[in-house]
C-alpha positions as CSV (number, residue, x, y, z in Angstrom):
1,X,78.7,115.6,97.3
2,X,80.7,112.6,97.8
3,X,84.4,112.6,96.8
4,X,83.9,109.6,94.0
5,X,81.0,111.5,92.4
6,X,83.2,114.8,92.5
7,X,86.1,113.1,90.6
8,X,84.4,111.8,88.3
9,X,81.8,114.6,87.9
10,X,84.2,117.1,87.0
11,X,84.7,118.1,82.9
12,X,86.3,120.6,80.7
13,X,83.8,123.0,80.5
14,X,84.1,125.0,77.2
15,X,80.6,127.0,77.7
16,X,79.7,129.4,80.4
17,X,76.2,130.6,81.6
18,X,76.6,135.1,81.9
19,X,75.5,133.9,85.9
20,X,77.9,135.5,88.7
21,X,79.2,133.3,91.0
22,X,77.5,133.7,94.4
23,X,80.2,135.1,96.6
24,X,79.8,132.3,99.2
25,X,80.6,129.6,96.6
26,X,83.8,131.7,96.0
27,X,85.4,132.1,99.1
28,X,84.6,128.3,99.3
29,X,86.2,127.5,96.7
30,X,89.4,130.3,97.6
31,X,89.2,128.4,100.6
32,X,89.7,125.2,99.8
33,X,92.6,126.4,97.6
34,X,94.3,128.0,100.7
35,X,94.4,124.9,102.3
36,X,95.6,122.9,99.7
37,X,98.9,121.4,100.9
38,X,102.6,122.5,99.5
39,X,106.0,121.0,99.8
40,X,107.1,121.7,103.6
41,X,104.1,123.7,103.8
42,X,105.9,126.9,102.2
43,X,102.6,128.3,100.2
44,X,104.8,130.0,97.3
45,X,101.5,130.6,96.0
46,X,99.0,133.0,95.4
47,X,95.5,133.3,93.8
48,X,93.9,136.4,91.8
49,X,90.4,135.4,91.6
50,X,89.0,137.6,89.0
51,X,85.0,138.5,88.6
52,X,85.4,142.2,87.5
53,X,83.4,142.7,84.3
54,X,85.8,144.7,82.5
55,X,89.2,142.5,83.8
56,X,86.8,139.9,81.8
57,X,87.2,141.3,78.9
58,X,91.1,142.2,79.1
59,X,91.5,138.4,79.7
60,X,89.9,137.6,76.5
61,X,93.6,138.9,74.3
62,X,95.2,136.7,76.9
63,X,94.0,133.3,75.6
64,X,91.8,131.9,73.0
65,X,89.8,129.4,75.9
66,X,87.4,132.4,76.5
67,X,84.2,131.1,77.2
68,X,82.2,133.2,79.2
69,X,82.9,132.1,82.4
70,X,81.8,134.8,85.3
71,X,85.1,133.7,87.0
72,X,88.6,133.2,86.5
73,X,91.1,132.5,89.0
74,X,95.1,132.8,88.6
75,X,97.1,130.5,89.8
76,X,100.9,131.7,90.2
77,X,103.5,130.7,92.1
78,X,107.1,132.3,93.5
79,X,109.9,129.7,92.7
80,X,112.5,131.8,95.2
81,X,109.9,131.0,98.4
82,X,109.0,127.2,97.5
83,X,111.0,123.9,98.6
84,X,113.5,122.4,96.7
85,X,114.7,118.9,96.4
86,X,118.3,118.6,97.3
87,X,119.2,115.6,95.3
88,X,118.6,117.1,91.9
89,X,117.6,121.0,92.7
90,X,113.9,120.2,91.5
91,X,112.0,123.2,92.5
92,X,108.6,122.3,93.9
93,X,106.8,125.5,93.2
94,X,105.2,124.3,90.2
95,X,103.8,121.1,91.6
96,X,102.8,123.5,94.6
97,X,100.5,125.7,91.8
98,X,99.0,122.6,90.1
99,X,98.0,121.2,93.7
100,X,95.8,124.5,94.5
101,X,94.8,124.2,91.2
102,X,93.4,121.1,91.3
103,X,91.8,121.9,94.7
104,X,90.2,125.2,93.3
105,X,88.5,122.9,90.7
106,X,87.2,119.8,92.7
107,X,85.8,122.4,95.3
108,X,84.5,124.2,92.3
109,X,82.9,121.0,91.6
110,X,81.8,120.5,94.9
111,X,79.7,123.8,94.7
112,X,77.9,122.5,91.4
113,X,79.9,124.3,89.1
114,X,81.9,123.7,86.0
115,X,85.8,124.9,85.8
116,X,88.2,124.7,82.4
117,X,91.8,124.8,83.7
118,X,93.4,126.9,80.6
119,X,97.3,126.1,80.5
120,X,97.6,128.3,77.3
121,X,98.0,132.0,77.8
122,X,100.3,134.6,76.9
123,X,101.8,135.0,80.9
124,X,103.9,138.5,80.1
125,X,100.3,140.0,78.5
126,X,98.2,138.7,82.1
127,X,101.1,139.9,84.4
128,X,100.4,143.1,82.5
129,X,96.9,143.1,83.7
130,X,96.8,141.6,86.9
131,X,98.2,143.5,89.9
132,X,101.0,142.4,92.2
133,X,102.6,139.1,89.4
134,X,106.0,140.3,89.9
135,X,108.0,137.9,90.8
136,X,105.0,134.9,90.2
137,X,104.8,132.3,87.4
138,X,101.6,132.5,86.4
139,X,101.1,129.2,85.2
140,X,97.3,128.4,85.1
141,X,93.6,130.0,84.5
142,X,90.8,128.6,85.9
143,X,87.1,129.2,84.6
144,X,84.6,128.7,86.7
145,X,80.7,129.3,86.2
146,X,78.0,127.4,85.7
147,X,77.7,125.1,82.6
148,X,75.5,126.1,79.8
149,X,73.0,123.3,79.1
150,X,73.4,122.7,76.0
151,X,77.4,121.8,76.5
152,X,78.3,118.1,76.5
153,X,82.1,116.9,77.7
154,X,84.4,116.1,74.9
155,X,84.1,112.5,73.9
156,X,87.7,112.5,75.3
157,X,86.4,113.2,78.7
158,X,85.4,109.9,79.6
159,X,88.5,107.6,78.1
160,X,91.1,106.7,80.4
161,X,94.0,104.1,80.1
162,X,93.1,101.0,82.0
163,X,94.1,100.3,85.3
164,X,96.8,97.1,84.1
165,X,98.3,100.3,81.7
166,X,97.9,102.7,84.5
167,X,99.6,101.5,87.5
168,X,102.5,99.0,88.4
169,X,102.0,96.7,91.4
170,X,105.1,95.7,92.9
């Protein structure tokens, strides 16, 4: 796919076909996450890409933006191994997580499928059932399946500030 048509391709999907993921569309997309670039290139983050039926299921009393999706991938990140900025002590581990985040769901994208990036969660109750978050901040949960048909974006999908609004030229 061309990068314009991914961009502007990509929605909030909020309805998920029960179809698995094919596993080489995952590690694509895990891939393209890995890659993703960091502050200084330190990589204080780490993905838990979920597809286990009943690990579903648990994630369902995490968040209320269950919708089926045969895949959900953690994003966390560890604050004490990312780069900070030494004129104000700004840690850069958060930007780090929403970068791979965002890569995660344009390659998504990429591989024809849908993603939802669910910011609200209860993060102590998913630490609790993922494996090895000690020490992470989980901060987002990405589905990713195929769309359902019958879903259409949000009417909010398509408006945008305009460009004047947008951006200063200087």
């Amino acid at each position: 796919m061309e990068f314009g048509d991914v961009i502007s391709k990509r929605f909030s999907c909020r309805d998920f076909l029960p179809k698995s993921v094919p596993a080489e569309k995952v590690e694509s997309i895990l891939e393209a996450g890995r890659i993703a670039p960091t502050a200084v290139n330190r990589q204080p983050v780490h993905v838990w890409a979920v597809s286990d039926p009943e690990t579903l299921e648990k994630l369902k009393d995490v968040t209320r933006s269950n919708y089926g999706a045969p895949l959900i991938l953690v994003v966390g990140c560890r604050p004490q191994d990312a780069w900070v900025r030494k004129y104000d002590g700004k840690n850069g581990a958060t930007v780090d997580g929403s970068i791979v985040s965002t890569y995660l769901m344009l390659a998504a994208e990429n591989e024809g499928l849908a993603t939802l990036w669910v910011g609200s969660f209860d993060p102590e109750l998913l630490g609790e059932i993922l494996p090895g978050t000690e020490g992470y901040e989980l901060i987002s949960m990405i589905n990713v399946g195929y769309p359902s048909p019958s879903f259409q974006p949000s009417q909010m999908h398509s408006l945008r500030k305009d460009m004047e609004e947008f951006v200063t030229r200087i």
